[in-house]
C-alpha positions in Angstrom: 118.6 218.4 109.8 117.6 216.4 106.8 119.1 212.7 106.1 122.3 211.9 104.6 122.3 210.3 101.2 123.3 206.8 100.4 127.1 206.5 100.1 128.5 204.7 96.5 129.0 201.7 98.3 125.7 201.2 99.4 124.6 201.5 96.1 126.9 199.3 94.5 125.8 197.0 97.5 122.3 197.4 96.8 122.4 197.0 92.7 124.9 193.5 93.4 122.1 192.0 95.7 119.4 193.0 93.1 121.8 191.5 90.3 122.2 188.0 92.4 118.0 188.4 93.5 117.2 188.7 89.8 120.0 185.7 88.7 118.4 183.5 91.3 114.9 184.1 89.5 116.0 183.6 86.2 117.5 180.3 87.3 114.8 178.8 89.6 112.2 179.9 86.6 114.6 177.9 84.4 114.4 174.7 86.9 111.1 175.0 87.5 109.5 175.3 84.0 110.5 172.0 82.3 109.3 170.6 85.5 106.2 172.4 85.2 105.5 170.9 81.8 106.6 167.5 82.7 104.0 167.9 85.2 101.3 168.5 83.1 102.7 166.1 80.5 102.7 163.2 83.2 99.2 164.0 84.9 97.5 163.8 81.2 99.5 160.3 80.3 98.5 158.8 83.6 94.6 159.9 83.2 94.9 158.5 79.8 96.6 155.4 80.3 94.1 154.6 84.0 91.1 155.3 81.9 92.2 152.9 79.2 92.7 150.3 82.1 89.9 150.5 83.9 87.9 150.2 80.2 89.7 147.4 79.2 89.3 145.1 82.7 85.6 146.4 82.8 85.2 144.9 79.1 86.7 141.6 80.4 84.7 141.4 83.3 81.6 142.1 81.4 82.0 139.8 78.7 83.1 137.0 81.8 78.9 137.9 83.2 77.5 137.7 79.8 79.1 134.2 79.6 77.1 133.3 82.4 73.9 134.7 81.4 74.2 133.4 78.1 74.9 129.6 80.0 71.5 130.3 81.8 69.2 130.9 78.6 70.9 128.5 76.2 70.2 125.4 79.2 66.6 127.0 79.6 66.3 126.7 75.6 67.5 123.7 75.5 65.2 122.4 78.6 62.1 124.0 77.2 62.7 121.8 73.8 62.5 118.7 75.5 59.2 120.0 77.5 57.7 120.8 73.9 58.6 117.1 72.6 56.7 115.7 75.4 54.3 113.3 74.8 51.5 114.7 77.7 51.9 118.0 76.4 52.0 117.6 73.0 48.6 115.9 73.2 47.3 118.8 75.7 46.8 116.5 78.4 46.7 119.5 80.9 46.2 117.9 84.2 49.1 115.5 83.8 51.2 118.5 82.5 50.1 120.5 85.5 51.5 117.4 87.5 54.8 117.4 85.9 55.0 121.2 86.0 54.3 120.8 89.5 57.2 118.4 90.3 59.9 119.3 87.8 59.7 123.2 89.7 61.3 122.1 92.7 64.2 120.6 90.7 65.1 124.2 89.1 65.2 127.1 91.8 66.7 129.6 89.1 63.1 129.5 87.4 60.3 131.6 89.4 57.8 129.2 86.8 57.2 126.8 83.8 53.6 127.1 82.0 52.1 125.9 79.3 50.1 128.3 77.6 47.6 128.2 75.3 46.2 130.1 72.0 44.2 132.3 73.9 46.1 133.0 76.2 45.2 130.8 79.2 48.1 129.1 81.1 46.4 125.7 81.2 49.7 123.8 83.2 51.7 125.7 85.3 54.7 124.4 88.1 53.7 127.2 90.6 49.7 128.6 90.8 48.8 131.3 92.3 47.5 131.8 95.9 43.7 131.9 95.8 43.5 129.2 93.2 41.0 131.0 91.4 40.5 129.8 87.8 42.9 130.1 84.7 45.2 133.1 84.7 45.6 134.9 81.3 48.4 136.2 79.9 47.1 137.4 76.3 48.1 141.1 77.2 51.7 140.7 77.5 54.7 140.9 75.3 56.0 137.5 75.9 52.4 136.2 74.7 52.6 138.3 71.5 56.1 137.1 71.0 55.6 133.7 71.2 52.4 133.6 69.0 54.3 135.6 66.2 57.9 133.0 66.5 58.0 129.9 65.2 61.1 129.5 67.2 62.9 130.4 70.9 61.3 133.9 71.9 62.1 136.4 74.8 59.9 138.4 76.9 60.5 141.8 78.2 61.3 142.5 82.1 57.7 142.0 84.1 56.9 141.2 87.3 54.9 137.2 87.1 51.5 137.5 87.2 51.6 134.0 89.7 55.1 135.0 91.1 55.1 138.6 91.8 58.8 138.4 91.0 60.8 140.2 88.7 60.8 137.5 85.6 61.4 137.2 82.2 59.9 134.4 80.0 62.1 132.5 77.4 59.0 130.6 75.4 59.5 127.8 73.1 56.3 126.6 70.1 54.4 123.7 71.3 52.9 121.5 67.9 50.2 118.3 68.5 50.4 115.4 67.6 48.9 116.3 64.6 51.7 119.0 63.9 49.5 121.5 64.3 50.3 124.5 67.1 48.8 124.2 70.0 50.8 126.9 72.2 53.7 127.6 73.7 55.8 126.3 77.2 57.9 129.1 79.0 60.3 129.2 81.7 59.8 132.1 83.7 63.8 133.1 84.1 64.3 134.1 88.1 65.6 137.6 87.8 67.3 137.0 91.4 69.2 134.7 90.4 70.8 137.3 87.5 71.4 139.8 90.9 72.7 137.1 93.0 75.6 136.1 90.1 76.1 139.9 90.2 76.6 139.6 93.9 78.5 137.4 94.0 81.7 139.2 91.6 84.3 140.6 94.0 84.5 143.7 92.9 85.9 147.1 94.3 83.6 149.8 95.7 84.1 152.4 92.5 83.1 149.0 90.5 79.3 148.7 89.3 77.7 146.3 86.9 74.5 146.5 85.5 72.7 144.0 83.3 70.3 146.5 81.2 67.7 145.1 78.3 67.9 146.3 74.8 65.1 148.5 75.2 66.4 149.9 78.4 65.1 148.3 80.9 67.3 147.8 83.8 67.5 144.3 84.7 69.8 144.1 87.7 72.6 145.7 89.1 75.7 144.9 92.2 75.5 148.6 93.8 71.6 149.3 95.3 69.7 147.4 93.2 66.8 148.3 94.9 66.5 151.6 92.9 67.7 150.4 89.9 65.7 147.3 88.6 63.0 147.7 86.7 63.8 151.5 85.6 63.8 153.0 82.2 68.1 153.7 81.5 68.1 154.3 78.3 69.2 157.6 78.4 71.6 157.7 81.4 73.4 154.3 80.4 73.5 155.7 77.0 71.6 152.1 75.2 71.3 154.0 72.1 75.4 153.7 71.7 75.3 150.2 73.1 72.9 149.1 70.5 75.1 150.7 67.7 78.2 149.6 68.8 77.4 146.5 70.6 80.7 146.1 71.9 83.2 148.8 73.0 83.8 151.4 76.1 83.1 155.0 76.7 82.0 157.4 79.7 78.4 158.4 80.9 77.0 160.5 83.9 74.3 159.2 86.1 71.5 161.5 87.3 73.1 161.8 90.5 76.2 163.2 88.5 78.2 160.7 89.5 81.4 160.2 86.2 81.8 156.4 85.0 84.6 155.0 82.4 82.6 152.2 81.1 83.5 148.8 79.2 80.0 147.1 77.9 79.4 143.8 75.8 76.4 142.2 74.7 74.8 139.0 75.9 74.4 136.0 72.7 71.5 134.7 73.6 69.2 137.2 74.4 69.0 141.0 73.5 70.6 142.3 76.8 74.0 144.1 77.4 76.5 144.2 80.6 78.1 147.4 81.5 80.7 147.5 83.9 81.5 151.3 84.9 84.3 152.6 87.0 84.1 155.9 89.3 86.3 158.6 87.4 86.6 160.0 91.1 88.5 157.0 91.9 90.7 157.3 88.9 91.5 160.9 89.9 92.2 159.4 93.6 94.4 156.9 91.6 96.4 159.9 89.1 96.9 161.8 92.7 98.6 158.4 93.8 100.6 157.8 90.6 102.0 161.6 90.8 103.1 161.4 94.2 105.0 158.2 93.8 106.6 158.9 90.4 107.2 163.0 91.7 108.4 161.0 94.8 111.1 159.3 93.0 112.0 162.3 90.0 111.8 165.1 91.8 114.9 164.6 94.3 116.5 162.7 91.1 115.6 166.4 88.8 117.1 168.4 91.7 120.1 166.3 91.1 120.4 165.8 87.6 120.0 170.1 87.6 123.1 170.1 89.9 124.9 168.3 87.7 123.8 170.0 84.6 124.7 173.5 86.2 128.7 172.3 88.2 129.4 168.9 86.5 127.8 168.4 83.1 125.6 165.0 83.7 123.0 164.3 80.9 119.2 164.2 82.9 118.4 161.8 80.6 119.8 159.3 82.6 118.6 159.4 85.3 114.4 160.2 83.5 115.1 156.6 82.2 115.5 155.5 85.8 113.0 157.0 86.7 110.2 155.5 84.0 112.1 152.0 84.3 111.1 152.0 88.5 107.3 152.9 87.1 107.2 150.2 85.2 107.4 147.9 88.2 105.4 146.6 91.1 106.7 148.2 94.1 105.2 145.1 96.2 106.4 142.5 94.5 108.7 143.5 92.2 107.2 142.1 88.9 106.9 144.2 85.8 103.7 146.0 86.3 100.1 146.3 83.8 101.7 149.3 82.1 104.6 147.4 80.8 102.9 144.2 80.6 100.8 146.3 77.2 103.8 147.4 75.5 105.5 144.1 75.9 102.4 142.2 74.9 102.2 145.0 71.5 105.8 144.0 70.6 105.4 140.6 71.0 102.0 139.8 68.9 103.6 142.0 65.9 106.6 139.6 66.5 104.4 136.7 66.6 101.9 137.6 63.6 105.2 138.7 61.3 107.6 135.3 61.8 104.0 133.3 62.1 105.3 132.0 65.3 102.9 131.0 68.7 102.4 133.2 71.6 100.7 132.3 74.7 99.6 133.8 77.5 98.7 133.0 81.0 96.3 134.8 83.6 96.0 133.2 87.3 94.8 134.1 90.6 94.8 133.5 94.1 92.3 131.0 95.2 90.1 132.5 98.0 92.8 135.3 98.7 90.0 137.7 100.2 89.4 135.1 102.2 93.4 134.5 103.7 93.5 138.2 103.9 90.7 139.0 106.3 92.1 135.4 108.3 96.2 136.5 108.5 96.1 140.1 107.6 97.1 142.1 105.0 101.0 142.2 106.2 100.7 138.1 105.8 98.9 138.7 102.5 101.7 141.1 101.0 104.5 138.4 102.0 102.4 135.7 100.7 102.3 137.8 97.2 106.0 137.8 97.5 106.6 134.3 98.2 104.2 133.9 95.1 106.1 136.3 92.6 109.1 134.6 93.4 107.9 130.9 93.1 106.4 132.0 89.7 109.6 134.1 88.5 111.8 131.0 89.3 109.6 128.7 87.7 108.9 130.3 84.5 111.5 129.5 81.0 114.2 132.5 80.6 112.2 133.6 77.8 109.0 134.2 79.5 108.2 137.1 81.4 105.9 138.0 84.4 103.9 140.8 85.5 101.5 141.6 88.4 98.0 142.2 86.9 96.6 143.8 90.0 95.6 142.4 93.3 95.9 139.1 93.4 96.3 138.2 90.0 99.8 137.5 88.4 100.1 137.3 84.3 103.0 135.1 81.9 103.8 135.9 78.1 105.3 133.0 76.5 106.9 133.6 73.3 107.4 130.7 71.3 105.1 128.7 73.4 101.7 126.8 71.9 99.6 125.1 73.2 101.1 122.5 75.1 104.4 124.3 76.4 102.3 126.8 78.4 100.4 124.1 79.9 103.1 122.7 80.9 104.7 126.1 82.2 101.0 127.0 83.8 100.8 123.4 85.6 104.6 124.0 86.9 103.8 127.6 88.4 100.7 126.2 89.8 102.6 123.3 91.5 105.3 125.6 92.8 103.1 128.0 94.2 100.8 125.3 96.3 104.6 124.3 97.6 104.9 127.8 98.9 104.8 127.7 102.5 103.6 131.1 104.2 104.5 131.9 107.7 101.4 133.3 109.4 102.4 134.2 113.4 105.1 134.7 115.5 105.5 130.4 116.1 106.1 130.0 112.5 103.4 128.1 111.4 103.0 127.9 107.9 99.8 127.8 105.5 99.9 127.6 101.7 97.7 129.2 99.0 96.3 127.8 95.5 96.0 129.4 92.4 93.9 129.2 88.9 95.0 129.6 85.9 93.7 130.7 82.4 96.1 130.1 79.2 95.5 131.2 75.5 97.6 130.6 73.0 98.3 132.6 68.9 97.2 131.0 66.6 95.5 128.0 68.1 93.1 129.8 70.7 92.5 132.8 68.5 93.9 133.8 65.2 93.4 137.5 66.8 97.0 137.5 69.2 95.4 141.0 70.6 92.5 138.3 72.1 95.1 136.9 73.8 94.4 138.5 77.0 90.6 138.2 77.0 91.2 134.3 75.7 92.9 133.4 78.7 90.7 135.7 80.9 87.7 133.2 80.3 89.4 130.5 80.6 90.6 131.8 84.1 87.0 132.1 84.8 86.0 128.6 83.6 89.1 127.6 86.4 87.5 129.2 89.3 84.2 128.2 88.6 85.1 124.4 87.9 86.6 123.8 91.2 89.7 126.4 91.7 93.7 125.2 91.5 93.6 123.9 88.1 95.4 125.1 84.6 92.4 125.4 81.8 93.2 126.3 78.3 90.7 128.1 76.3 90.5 125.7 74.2 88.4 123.8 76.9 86.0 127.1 78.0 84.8 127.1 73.5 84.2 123.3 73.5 81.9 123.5 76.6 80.6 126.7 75.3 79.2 124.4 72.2 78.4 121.5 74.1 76.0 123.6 76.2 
C-alpha cells in the first residue's frame, strides 16, 4: 500500500514556513552586513591610529635618551679641553700627567680611561694601566688614533673594546699643541659604554618596549632587552641604519632575525654620529586592537541591536546612538578624562586656531612621582583610586577653558588655549599643589598617603614657533623635572638654556 500524498494544506504550510525561513535570512543578512563592514572599518582605524601612537611616544622617548647621551659627550668635550690647556701636558711632562691621570680617574666613574697619546701612537699618560705593567701600550692601529691625527678638532672613535680596560669603550679625543703651538698629540676619554646600558636600564618601560643605541655605521652600542647578544653586533641591516642615516629623524617598521614585528620611532644623537631607536612589539599592538574591539563591540553592539529595532517598529535614526558610542571611546574608562585619541584631534584644532588668530597655546605633560613604586607598596586597586583622586584634583583645578586628558599610565596632559608662558605656570604650579593635597586612603583604618607629580609645560610661540612641537617641548621638559629632583613645574624654556649652558 503505497503513501498518501501531501494534502494542500501541508503544502501551503510548508511554502509559508519557507517564505518566513527565507524573510528571516534576508533580514539578519541585512543586520549583519553593515555590521560586518563596520567591523572591518573599525579593526583597520584602530591598527592605524595604535601604530601611529606607539611611533609617536617611541620618538619622544628616544629623543628624551639622546638628550642624555648628548649631556655625556658635550661634558666629556668640554672636560677634555681643559686637559689639553694644561700646563703639564702641554709641555709633555708625562710622568706628572700620568699622576694627574691617575687621580682625576677616580673622580669620573662614567669613563673606563683618560690617556694622553702621542704621534706615534704610544699612550705616554694614562688614569688606569694595564695589569702586567709592561711597557707603553700602542694604539696606532685603531680608528680613534687615525681620527684624531687627521682632526684638528673633537673626534670620535668607533665601538672597541679598551686595550687597558677590556671594556666596551668609545674614545672622544681632543688635539693636544706645545707650548710652542706645535701638535704634540691628542688626550681622550675613554667613554664607559656601561654607563650608556645602565641609563638604558634605568627607563621604565613596558615589556613590548626596546631601545637600542646603534652607531652610524651599525654597530650596536647598547640595548634595555638582552644586551648581552646585542652589543657589539653588526645591525645595519636588521635596524634598517641605511633609512636612519637618510632620514635621520622619523618612524617606520623592521623585522628582527628572530622575526619578531617592531613599529619603531628613531632620532639621532647631536653630538656624536649615533641614533636611538625605540621599537614596539606589533604583537602587542594586535593584543591591544583585540582589546579595543571588544570594548567598543562591547558597547555598539547591544546599542546596533537596538538602534535595528527601532529602525525596523519605531523609526529611531542609528546615528544617534554611533555618536554615543564614539563619544564613550574617546574617554578614559578609569578615570574619566578625555583619552590620547581625542587629546590629537583637540590639540590639531587648537594649534590651527592658535597659528591663524596668532594667539598662545600651551601645553602641560606631568607624571606621578615614583608611582611604580606606590603601586607595588598599596596595590593596584589603591593605585586606580589614587588616579582618580588625581583626575579630579586636576579637573577642578584647571581654568574652564583648559581641558585634560589621561596620556597613559600615570601620566595626565593640559591644553591651555590662550595661555603663555606664565599663565600655565601658574595653572601647572596649582595642579601640582592640589594633587600633593590629595589624601589617598590605603587600608581598611583609613590611613592616608599622598602622591607628587612633575610637570613639563611648553608654550606657542615662546617655546617653539612649531605649535605641533608642543607636545615633544613639554615632554623634555617633563624629563628635565624628574631628573632635577621630582614635584616641580619646569618650562622648556629652562631644559634649552641648560642645554646651552652645558
Amino acid at each position: 500500500m503505497s503513501s498518501p500524498g501531501p494534502t494542500d494544506n501541508t503544502l501551503d504550510s510548508r511554502w509559508r514556513a519557507s517564505s518566513l525561513r527565507a524573510r528571516l535570512v534576508v533580514l539578519l543578512a541585512i543586520m549583519l552586513l553593515p555590521f560586518v563592514l563596520f567591523s572591518t572599518y573599525k579593526a583597520w582605524t584602530i591598527t592605524t591610529q595604535l601604530e601611529q601612537d606607539a611611533q609617536r611616544q617611541g620618538l619622544l622617548r628616544a629623543q628624551s635618551v639622546a638628550a642624555t647621551i648628548d649631556d655625556y659627550f658635550l661634558s666629556t668635550t668640554e672636560l677634555l679641553r681643559a686637559i689639553a690647556e694644561n700646563r703639564d701636558v702641554r709641555a709633555a711632562d708625562h710622568e706628572a700627567t700620568d699622576r694627574w691621570f691617575r687621580e682625576m680617574l677616580g673622580n669620573y666613574p662614567h669613563y673606563m680611561n683618560i690617556i694622553y697619546v702621542d704621534p706615534n701612537g704610544d699612550i705616554q699618560a694614562a688614569g688606569r694601566h694595564s695589569a702586567e705593567e709592561q711597557g707603553v701600550v700602542n694604539v696606532a692601529d685603531t680608528v680613534y688614533f687615525a681620527r684624531a691625527t687627521a682632526s684638528d678638532g673633537v673626534a670620535l672613535g668607533d665601538f672597541m673594546y679598551g686595550k687597558i680596560s677590556g671594556n666596551p669603550v668609545v674614545h672622544v679625543c681632543y688635539p693636544v699643541y706645545g707650548l710652542n703651538d706645535e701638535r704634540i698629540g691628542f688626550v681622550a676619554a675613554a667613554m664607559n659604554l656601561t654607563r650608556v646600558q645602565e641609563r638604558l636600564m634605568q627607563e621604565v618601560v613596558p615589556d613590548h618596549t626596546t631601545i637600542s643605541v646603534i652607531s652610524a655605521d651599525g654597530t650596536m652600542i647598547a640595548r634595555n632587552r638582552d644586551p648581552e647578544s646585542w652589543v657589539g653586533t653588526d645591525v645595519t641591516e636588521s635596524m634598517r641604519v641605511a633609512n636612519m642615516r637618510e632620514q635621520r629623524e622619523g618612524a617606520d617598521r623592521l623585522t628582527l632575525p628572530d622575526g619578531t614585528k617592531k613599529t619603531c620611532g628613531f632620532t639621532p644623537v647631536d653630538s656624536v654620529p649615533w641614533f636611538v631607536r625605540v621599537g614596539v612589539d606589533r604583537g602587542h599592538i594586535a593584543t591591544e586592537v583585540s582589546k579595543e574591539l571588544g570594548i567598543h563591540f562591547g558597547v555598539f553592539v547591544p546599542l546596533l541591536v537596538v538602534a535595528i529595532v527601532g529602525w525596523l517598529w519605531i523609526g529611531r535614526d542609528l546615528d544617534q546612538l554611533h555618536k554615543r558610542t564614539e563619544q564613550l571611546s574617546l574617554t578614559d574608562a578609569l578615570t574619566g578624562a578625555w583619552n590620547f585619541r581625542k587629546l590629537e584631534g583637540d590639540l590639531h584644532l587648537e594649534t590651527m586656531r592658535a597659528r591663524r588668530m596668532g594667539t598662545h597655546l600651551s601645553f602641560a605633560m606631568l607624571d606621578l612621582d615614583d608611582f611604580k613604586q606606590f603601586n607595588d607598596v598599596y596595590g593596584h586597586q589603591v593605585g586606580d583610586v589614587a588616579l582618580q583622586s588625581v583626575s579630579n584634583a586636576i579637573a577642578t583645578t584647571v581654568r574652564e577653558t583648559d581641558i585634560v586628558y589621561r596620556y597613559g599610565g600615570e601620566e595626565f596632559c593640559i591644553l591651555l588655549p590662550g595661555a603663555d608662558s606664565v599663565a600655565v605656570q601658574e595653572v601647572a604650579g596649582r595642579v601640582r599643589q592640589a594633587i600633593e593635597r590629595v589624601g589617598i586612603v590605603v587600608d581598611a583604618h583609613g590611613r592616608t598617603e599622598h602622591v607628587t607629580a612633575s610637570v613639563g609645560v611648553a608654550t606657542f610661540p615662546t617655546d617653539t614657533q612649531e605649535p605641533e612641537d608642543l607636545m615633544r617641548c613639554a615632554d623634555l621638559a617633563l624629563y628635565r623635572a624628574k631628573s632635577s629632583g621630582k614635584n616641580r613645574v619646569v618650562p622648556c624654556g629652562a631644559v634649552a638654556a641648560a642645554l646651552e649652558r652645558v
